[in-house]
BAFI-3210 file (N, C-alpha, C; in Angstrom, 3 decimals, decimal comma, padded with zeros to 6 digits):
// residues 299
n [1|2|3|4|5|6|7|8|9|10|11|12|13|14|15|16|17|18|19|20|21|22|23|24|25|26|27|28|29|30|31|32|33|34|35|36|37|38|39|40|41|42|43|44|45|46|47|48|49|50|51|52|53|54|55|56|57|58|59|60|61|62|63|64|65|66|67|68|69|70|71|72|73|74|75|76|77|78|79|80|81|82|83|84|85|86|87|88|89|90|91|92|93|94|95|96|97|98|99|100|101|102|103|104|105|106|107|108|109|110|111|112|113|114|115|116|117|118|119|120|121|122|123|124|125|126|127|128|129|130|131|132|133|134|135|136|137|138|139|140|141|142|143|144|145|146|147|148|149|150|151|152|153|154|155|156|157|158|159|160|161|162|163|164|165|166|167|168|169|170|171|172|173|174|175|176|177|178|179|180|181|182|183|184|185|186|187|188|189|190|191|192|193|194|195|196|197|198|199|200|201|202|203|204|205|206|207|208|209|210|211|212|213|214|215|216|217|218|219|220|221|222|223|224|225|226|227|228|229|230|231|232|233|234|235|236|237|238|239|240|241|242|243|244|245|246|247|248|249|250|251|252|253|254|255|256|257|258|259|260|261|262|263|264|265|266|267|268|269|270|271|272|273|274|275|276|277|278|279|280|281|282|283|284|285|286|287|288|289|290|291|292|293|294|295|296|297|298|299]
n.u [144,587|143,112|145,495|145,405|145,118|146,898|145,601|142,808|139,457|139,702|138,097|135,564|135,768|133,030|130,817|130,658|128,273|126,509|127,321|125,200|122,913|124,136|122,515|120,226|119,617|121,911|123,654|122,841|122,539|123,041|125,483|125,588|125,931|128,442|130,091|128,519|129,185|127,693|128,390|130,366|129,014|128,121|125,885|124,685|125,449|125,136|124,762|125,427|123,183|121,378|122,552|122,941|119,536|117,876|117,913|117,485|114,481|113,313|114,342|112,913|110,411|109,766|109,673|107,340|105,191|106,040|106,122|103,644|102,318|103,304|102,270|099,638|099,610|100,225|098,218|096,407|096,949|096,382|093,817|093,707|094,447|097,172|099,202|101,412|102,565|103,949|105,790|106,957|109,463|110,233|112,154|114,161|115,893|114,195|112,626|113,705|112,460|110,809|107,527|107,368|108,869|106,719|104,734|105,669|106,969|104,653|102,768|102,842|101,589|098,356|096,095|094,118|094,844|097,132|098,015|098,796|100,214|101,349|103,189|102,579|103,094|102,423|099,042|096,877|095,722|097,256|100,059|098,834|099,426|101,895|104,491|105,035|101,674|100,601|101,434|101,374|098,444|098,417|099,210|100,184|097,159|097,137|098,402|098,427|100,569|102,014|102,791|105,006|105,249|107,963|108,019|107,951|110,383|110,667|110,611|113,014|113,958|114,013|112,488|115,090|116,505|115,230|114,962|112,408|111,667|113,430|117,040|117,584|115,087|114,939|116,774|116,649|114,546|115,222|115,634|113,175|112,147|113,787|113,046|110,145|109,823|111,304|109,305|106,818|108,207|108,016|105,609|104,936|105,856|107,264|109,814|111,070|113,236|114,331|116,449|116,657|118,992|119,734|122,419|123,340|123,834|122,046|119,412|119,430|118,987|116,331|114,770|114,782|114,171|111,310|110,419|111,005|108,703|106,014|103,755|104,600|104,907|103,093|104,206|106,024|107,635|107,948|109,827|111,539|113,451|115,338|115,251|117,735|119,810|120,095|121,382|123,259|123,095|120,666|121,824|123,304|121,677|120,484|122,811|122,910|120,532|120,699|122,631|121,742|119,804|119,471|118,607|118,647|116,212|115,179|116,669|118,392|118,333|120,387|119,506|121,323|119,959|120,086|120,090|116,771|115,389|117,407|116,952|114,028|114,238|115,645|114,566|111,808|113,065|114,284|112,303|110,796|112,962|112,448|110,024|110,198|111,265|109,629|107,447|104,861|101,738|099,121|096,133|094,798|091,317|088,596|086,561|084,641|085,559|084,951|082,698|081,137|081,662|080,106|077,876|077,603|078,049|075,827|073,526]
n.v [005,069|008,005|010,721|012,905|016,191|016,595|014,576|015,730|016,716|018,589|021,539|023,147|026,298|028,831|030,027|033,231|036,003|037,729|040,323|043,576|045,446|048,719|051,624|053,884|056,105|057,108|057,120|058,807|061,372|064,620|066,539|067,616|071,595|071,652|072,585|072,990|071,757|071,329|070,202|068,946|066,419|063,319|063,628|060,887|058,765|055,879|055,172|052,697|051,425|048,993|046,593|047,838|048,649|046,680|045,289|047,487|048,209|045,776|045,215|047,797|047,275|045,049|046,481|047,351|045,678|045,658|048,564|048,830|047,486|049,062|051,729|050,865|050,703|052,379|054,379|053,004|053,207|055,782|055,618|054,911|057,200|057,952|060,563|060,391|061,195|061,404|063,151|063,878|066,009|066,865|068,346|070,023|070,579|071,656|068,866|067,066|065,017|065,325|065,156|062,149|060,839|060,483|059,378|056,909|055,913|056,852|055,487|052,499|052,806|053,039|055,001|056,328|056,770|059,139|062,579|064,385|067,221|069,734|072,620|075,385|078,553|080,881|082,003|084,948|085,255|083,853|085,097|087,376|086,312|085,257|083,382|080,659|079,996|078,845|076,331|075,422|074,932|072,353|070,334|066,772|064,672|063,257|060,430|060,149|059,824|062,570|064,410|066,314|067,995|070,191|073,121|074,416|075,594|076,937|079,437|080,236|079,415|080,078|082,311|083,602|083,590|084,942|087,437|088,054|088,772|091,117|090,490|090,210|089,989|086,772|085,491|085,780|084,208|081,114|080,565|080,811|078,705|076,690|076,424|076,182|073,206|072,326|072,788|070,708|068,187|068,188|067,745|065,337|064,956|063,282|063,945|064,088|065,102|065,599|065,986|065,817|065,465|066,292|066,649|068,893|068,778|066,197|067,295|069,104|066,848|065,858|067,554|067,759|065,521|065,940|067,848|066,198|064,275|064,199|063,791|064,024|066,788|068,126|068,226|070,229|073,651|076,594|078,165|076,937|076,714|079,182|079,244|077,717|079,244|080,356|078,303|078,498|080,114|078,713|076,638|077,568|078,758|076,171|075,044|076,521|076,667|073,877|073,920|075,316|074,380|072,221|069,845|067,953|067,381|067,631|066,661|067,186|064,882|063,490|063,018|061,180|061,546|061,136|058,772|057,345|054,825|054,475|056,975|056,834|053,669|054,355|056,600|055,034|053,588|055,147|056,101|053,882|053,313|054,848|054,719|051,905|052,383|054,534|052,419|051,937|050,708|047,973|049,802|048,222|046,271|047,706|046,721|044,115|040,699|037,991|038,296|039,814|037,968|035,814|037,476|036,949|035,040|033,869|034,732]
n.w [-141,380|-140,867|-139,495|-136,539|-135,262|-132,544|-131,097|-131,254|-133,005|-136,111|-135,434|-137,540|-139,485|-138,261|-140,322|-141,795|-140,518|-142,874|-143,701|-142,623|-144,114|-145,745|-143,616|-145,420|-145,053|-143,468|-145,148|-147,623|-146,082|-145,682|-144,212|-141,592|-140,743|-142,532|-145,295|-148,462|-151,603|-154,596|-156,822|-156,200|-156,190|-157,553|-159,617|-160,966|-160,092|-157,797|-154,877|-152,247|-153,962|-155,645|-157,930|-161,342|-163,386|-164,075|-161,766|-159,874|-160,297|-159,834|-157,278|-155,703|-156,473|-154,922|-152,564|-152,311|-150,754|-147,982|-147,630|-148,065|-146,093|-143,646|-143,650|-143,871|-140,693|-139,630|-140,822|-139,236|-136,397|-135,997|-135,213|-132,887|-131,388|-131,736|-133,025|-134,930|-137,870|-141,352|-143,387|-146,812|-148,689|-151,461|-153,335|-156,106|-159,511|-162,545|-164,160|-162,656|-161,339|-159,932|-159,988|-161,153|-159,208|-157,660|-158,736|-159,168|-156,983|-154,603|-155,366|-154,615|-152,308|-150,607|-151,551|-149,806|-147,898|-148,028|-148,786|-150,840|-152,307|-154,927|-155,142|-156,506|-157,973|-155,865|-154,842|-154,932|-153,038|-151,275|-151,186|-149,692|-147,292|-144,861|-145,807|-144,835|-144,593|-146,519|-146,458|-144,136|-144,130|-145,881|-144,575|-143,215|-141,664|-138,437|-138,744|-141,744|-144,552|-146,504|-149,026|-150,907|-153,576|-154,590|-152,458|-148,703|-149,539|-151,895|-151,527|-150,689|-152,830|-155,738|-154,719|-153,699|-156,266|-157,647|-157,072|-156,127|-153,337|-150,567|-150,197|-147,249|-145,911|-147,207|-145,717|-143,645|-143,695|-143,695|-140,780|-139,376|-141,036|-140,028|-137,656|-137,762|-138,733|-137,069|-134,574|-135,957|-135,997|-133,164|-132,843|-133,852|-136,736|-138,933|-140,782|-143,940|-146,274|-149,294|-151,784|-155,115|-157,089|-160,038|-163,253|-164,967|-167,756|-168,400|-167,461|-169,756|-171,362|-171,268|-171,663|-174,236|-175,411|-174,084|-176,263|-178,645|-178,815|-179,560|-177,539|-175,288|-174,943|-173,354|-171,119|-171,562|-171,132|-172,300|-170,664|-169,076|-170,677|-170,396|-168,077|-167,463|-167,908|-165,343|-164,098|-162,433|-160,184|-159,242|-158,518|-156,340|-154,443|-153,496|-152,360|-150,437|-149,018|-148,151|-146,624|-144,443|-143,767|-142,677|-139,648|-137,207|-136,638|-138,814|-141,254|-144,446|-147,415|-150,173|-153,053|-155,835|-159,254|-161,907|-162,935|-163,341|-162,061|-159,863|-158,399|-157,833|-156,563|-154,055|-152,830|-152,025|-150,309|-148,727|-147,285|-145,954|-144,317|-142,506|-141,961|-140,984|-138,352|-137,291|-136,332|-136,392|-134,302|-134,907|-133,212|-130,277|-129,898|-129,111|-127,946|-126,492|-127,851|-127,821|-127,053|-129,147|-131,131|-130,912|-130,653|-133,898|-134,475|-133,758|-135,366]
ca.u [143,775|143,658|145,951|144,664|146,641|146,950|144,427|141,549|139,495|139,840|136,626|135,218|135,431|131,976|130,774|130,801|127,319|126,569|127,160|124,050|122,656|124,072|121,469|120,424|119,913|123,521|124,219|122,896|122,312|124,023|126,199|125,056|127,253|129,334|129,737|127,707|129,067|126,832|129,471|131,243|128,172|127,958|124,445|124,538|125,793|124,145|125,355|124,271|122,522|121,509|123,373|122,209|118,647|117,362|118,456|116,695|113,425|113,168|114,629|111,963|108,581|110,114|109,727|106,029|104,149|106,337|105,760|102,073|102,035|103,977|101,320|098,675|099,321|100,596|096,692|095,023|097,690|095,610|092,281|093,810|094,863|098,470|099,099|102,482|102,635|105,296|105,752|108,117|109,314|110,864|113,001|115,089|115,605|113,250|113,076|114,649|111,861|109,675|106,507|107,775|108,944|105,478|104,026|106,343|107,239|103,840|102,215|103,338|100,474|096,980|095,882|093,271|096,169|097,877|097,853|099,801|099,870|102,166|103,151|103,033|103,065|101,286|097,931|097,378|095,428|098,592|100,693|098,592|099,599|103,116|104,555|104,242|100,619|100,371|102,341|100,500|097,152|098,632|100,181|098,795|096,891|097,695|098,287|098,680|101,320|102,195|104,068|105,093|106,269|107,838|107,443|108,044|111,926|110,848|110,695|114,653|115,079|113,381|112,340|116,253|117,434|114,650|115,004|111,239|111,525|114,578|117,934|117,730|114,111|115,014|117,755|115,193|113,244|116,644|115,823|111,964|111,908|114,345|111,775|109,165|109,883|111,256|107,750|106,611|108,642|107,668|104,160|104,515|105,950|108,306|110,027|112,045|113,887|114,930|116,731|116,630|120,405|120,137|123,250|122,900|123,303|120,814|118,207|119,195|118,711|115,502|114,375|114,756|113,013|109,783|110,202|111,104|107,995|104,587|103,094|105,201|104,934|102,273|105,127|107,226|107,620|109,526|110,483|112,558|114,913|115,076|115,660|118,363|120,534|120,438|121,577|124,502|122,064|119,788|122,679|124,021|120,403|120,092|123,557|123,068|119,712|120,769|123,751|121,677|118,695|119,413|119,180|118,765|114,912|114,601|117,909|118,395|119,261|121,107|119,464|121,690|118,937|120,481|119,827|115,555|115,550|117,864|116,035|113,404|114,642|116,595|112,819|111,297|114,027|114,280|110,778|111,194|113,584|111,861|108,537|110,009|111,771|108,598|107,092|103,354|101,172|097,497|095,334|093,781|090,128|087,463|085,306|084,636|086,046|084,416|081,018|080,854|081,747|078,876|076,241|077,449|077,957|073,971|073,069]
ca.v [005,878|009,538|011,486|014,213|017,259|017,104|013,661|015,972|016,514|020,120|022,034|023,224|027,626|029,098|030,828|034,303|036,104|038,493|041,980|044,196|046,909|049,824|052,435|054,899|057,454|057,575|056,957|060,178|062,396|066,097|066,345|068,829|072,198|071,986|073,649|072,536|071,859|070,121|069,936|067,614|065,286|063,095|063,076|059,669|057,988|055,130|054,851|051,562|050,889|047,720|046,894|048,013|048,872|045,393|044,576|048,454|048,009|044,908|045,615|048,602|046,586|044,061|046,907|048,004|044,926|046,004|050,026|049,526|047,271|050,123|052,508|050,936|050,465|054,169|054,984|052,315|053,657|057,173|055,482|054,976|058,054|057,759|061,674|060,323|061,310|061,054|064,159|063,507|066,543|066,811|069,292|069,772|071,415|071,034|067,375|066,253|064,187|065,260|064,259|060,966|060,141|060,693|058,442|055,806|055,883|056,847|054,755|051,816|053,376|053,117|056,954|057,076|057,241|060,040|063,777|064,942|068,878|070,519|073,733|076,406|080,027|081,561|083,174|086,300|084,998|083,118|086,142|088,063|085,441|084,435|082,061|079,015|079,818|077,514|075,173|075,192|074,032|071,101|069,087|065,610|064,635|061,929|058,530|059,875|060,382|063,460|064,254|067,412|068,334|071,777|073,087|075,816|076,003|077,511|080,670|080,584|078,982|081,111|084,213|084,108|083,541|086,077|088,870|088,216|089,399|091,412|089,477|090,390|088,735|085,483|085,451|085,335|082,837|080,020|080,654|080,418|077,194|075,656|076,412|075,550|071,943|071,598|072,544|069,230|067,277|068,202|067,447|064,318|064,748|062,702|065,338|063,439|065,820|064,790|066,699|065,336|066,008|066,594|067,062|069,979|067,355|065,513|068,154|069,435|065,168|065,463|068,438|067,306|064,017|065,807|068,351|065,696|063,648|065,019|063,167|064,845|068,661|068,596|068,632|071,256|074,672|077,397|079,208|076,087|077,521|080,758|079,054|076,741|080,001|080,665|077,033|078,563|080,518|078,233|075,658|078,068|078,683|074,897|075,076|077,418|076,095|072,631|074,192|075,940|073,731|070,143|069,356|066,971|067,089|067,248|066,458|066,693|063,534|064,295|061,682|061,331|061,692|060,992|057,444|057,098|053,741|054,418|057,816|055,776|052,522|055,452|057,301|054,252|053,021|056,214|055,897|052,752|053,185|055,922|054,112|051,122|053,633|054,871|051,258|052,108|049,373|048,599|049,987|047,380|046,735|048,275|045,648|042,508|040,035|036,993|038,746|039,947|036,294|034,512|037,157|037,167|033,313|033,838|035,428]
ca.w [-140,471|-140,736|-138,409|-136,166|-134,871|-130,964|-130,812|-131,516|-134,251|-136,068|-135,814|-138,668|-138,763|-138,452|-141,302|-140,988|-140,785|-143,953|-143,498|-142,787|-145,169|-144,806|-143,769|-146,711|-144,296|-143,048|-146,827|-148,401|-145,466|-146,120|-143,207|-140,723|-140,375|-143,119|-146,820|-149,295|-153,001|-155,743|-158,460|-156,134|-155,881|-158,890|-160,362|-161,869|-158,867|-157,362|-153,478|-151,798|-154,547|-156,182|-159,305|-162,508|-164,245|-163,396|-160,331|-159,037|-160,561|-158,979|-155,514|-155,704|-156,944|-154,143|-151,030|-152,321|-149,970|-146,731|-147,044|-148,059|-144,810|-142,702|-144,175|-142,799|-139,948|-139,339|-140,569|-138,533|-135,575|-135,622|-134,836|-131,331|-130,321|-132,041|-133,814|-135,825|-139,475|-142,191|-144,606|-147,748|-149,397|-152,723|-154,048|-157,327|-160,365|-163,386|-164,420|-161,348|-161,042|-158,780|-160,756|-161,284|-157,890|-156,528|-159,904|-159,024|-155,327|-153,668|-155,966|-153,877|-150,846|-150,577|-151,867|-149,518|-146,536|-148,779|-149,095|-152,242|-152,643|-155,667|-155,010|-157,932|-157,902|-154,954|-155,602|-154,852|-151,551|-150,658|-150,691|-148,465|-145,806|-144,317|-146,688|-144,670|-144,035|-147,768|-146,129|-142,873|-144,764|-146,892|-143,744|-143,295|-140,799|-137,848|-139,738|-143,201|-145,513|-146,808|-149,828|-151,095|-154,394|-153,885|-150,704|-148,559|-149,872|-153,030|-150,920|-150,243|-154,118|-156,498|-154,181|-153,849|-157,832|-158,822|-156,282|-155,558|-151,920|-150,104|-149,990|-145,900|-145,807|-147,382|-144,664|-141,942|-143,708|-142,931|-139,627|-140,122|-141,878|-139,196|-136,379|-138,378|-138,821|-134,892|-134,522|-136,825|-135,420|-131,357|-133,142|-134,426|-138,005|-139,376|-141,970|-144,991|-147,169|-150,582|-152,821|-156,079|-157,542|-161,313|-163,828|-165,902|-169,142|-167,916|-167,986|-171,218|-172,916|-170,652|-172,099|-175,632|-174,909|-174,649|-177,369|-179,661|-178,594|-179,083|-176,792|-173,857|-175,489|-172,561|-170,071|-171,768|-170,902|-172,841|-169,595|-168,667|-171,585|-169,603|-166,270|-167,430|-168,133|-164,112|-163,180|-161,487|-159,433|-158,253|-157,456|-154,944|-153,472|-152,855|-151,526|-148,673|-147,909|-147,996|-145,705|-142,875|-142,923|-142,645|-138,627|-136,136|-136,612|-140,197|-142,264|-145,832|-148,120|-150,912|-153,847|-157,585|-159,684|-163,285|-163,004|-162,665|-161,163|-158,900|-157,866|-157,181|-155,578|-152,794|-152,252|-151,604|-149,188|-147,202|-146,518|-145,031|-143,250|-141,567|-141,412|-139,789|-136,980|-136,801|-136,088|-135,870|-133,980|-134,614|-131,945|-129,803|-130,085|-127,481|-128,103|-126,280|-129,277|-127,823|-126,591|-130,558|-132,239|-130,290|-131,591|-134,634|-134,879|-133,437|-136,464]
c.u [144,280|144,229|145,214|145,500|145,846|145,848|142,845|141,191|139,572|138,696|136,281|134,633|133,871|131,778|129,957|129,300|127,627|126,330|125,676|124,162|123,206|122,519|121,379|120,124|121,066|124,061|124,281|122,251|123,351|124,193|125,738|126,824|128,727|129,085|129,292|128,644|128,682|127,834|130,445|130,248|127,833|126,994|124,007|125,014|125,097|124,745|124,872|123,068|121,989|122,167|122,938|120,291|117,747|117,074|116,966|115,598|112,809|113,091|113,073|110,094|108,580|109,508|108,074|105,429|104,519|106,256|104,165|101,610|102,061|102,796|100,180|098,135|099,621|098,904|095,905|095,403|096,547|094,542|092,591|094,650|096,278|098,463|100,464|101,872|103,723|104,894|107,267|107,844|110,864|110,965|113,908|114,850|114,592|113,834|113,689|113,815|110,980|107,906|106,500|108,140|107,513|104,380|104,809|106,686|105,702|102,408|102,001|102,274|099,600|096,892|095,313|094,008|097,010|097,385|098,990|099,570|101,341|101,906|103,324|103,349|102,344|100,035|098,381|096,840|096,305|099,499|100,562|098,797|101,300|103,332|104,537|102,650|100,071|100,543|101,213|099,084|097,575|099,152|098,989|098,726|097,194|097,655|098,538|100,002|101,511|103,104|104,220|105,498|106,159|107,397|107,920|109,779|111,986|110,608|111,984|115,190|114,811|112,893|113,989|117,047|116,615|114,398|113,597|110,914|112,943|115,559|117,661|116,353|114,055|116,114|117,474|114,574|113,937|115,787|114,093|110,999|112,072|113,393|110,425|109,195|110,452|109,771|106,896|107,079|108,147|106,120|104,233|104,654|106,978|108,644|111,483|112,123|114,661|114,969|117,596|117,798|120,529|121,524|122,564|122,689|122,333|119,488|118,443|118,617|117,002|114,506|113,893|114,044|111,639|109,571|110,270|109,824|106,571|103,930|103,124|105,475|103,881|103,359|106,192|106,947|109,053|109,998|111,114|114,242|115,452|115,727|116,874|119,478|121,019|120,859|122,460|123,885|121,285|120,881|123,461|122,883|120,123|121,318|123,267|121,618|119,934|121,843|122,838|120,123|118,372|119,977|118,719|116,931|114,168|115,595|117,548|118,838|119,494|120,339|119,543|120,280|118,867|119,743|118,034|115,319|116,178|117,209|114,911|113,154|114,953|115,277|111,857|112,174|114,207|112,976|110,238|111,689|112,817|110,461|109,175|110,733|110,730|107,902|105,617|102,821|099,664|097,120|094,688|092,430|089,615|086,610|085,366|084,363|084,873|083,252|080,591|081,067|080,384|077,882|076,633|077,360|076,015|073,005|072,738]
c.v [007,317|010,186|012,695|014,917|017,307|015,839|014,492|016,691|018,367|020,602|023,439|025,203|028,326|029,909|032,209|035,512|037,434|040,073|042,810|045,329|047,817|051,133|053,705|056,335|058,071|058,182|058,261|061,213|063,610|066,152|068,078|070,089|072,325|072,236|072,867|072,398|071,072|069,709|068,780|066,002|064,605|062,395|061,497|058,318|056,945|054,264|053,872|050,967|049,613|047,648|046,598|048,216|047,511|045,066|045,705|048,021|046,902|044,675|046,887|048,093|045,496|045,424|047,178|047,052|045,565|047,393|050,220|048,714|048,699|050,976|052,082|050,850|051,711|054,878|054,410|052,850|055,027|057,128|055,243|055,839|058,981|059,327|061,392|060,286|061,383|062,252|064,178|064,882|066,486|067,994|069,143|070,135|070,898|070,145|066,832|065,250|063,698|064,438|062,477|060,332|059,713|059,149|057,040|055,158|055,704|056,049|053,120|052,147|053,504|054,776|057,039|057,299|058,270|061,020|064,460|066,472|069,083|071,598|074,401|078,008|080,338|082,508|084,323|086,604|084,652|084,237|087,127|087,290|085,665|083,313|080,801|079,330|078,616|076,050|074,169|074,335|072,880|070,236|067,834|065,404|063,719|060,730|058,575|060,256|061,510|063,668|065,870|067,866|069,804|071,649|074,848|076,497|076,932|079,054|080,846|080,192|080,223|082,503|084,679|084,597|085,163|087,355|088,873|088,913|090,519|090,574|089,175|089,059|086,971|085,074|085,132|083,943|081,628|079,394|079,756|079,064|076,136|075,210|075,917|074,182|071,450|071,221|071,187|068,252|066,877|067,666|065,995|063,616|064,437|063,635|064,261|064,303|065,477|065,977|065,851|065,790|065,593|067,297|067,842|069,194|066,833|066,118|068,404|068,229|065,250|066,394|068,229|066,374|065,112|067,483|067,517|064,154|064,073|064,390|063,649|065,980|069,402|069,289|069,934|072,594|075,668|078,311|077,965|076,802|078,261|080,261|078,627|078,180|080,380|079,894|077,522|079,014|079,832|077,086|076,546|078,122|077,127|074,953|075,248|076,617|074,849|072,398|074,604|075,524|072,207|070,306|068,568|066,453|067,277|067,506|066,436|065,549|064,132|062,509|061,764|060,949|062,013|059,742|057,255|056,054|053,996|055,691|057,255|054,283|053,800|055,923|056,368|053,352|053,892|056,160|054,791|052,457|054,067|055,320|052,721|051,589|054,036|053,475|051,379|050,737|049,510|048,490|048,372|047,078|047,054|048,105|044,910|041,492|038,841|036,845|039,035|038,703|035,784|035,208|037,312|035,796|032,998|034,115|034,505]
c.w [-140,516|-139,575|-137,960|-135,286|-133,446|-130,736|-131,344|-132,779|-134,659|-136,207|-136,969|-138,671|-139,226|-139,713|-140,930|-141,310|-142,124|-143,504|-143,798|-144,323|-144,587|-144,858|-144,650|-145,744|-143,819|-144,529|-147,552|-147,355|-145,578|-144,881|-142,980|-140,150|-141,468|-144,854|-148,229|-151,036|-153,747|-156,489|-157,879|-156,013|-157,597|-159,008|-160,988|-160,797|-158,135|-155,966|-152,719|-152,498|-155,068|-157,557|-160,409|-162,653|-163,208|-162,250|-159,021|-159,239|-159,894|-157,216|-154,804|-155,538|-155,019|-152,230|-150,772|-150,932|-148,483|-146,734|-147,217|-146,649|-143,695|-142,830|-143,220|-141,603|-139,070|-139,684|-139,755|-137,043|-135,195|-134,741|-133,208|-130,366|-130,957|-133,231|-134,822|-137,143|-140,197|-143,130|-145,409|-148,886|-150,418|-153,468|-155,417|-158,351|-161,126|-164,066|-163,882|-161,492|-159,997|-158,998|-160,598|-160,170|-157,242|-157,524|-159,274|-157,252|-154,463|-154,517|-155,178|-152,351|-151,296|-150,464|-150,789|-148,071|-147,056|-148,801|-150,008|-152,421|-153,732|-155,887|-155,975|-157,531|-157,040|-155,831|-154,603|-153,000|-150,668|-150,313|-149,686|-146,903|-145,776|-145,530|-145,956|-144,521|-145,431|-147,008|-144,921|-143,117|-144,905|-146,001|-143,473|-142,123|-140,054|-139,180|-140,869|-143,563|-146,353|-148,014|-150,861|-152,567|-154,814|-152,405|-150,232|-149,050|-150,811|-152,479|-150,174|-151,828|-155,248|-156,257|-154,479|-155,509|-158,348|-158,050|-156,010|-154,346|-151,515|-149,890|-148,195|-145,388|-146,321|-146,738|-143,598|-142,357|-143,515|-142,007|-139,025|-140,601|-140,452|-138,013|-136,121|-138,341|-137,436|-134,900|-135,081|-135,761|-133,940|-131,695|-133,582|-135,872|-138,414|-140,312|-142,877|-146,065|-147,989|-151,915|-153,897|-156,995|-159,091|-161,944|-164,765|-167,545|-169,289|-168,000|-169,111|-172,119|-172,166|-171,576|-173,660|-176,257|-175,199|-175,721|-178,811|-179,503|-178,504|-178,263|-175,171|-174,066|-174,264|-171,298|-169,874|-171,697|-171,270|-171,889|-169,097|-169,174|-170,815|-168,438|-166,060|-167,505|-166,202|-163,039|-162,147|-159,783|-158,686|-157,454|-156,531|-153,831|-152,787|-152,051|-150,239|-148,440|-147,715|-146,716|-144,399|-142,453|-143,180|-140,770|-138,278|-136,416|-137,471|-141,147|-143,701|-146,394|-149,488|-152,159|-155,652|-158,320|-160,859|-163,561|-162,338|-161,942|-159,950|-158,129|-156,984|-156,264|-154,079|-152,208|-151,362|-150,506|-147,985|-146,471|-146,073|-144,787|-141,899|-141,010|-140,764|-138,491|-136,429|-135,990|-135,658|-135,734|-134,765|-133,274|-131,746|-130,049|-128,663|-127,087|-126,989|-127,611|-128,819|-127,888|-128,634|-131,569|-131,738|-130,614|-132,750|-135,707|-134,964|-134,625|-137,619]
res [x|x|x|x|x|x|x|x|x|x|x|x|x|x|x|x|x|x|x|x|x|x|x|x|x|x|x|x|x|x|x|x|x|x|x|x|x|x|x|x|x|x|x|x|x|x|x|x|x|x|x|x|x|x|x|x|x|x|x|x|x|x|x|x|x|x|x|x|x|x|x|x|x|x|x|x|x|x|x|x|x|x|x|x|x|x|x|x|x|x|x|x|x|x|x|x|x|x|x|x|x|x|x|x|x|x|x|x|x|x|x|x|x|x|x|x|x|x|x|x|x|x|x|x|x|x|x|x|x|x|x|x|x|x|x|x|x|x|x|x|x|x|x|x|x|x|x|x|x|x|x|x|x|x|x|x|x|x|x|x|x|x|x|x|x|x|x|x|x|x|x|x|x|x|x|x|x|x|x|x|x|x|x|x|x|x|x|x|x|x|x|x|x|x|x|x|x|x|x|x|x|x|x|x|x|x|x|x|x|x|x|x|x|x|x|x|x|x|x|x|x|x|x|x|x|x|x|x|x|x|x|x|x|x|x|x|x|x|x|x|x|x|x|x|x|x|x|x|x|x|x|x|x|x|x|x|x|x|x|x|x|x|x|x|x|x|x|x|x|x|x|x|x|x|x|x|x|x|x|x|x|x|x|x|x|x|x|x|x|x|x|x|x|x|x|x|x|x|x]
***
């Protein structure tokens, strides 16, 4: 007969529940208030990620059914009143992968809940305004999705690298921006900021890719050459704005953006995290349900 310690029997230790996700918003949010350097962020990096090629692509295809749910129910949310919207903007040098995020990521949402704007060169109408007055147009309306590629930053990235404006005036515009997106926010706009963190390597093999591919000679532009000479330049401009306008009511995320999969798995995760925070209901109906079955059963 088996012995037992103390007459009773030993009970058996629970097994211990599985550690949550951690949240990708904590994960790659640029910490508010303090000094910005890219060169310590390593482009190729894959933070909370899933592991390997495989694993992302998968984890990714796997979130599409629960954000095109979230989606609709954030547009069907409008029809009763509800003014919350989600605006996802995307920043980062050339071939970060802004294009491609939006191909791959917002692909995953019913278009006709979507407003996509890519910002280029102001016309000449645009200039006679305020630079957000661009901005001001392209916002989406209650219930939809918004998605930006470019945005109003490129008036602190490129006014700044190319002396376009006064150094003093793109000093104001910080300030400008910050107020600007309170504003959003006191309105109703979710604001997700994603800066797309390219290695300088990385653009150059990217670059090469579609010169050595006729097929992608559509994509290429010989003022890239040109631009790539002022990397130092624009990575200080993202610096400071990534330094004095990430707050409380519209933070930057910081997303390595060597690795495309993983670019994409991270895009599609921040934006649901944020859409289930958001937690849009559907509206009620304003019907009588039962009075409408019986004539339609009548029928």
């Amino acid at each position: 007969m088996a012995k037992r310690d103390g007459g009773k029997r030993k009970r058996k230790a629970p097994e211990s529940a599985p550690a949550p996700e951690p949240s990708l918003r904590d994960v790659l949010r640029i910490p508010e208030g303090e000094r910005i350097d890219l060169t310590a962020y390593d482009a190729r990096a894959t933070p909370a990620g899933p592991t390997g090629k495989a694993a992302g692509l998968a984890a990714t295809a796997a979130l599409g059914p629960r954000l095109a749910e979230l989606q609709e129910r954030l547009y069907a949310s409008s029809t009763g009143g509800d003014r919350r919207r989600l605006l996802l903007v995307l920043q980062g040098m050339d071939t970060s992968g802004k294009g491609g995020t939006v191909k791959h990521v917002i692909g995953l949402f019913n278009p006709s809940g979507c407003r996509i704007r890519a910002f280029k060169a102001p016309t000449q109408e645009e200039r006679n305004h305020p630079f957000l007055w661009r901005i001001m147009r392209a916002l989406p309306q209650p219930g939809e999705i918004g998605i930006f590629d470019r945005s109003h930053y490129e008036d602190v990235l490129i006014a700044r690298v190319r002396d376009l404006v006064p150094r003093r005036q793109v000093g104001r515009r910080y300030g400008q921006i910050n107020r600007f997106e309170k504003s959003l926010a006191e309105d109703g706009v979710t604001v997700v900021k994603v800066f797309l963190h390219l290695s300088y390597e990385e653009q150059r093999a990217r670059l090469l890719e579609r010169l050595d591919d006729p097929d992608k000679h559509w994509k290429f532009n010989e003022g890239d050459i040109g631009e790539r000479a002022l990397w130092p330049a624009y990575r200080q401009a993202y610096e400071i704005a990534l330094e004095r306008c990430t707050t409380d009511e519209a933070p930057w995320y910081l997303v390595p953006a060597d690795r495309k999969w993983y670019r994409n798995w991270a895009v599609s995760r921040l934006l649901l995290e944020h859409l289930e925070a958001l937690d849009p209901k559907y509206p009620p109906g304003d019907f009588d349900v039962a009075e409408c079955r019986a004539r339609l059963l009548a029928t």
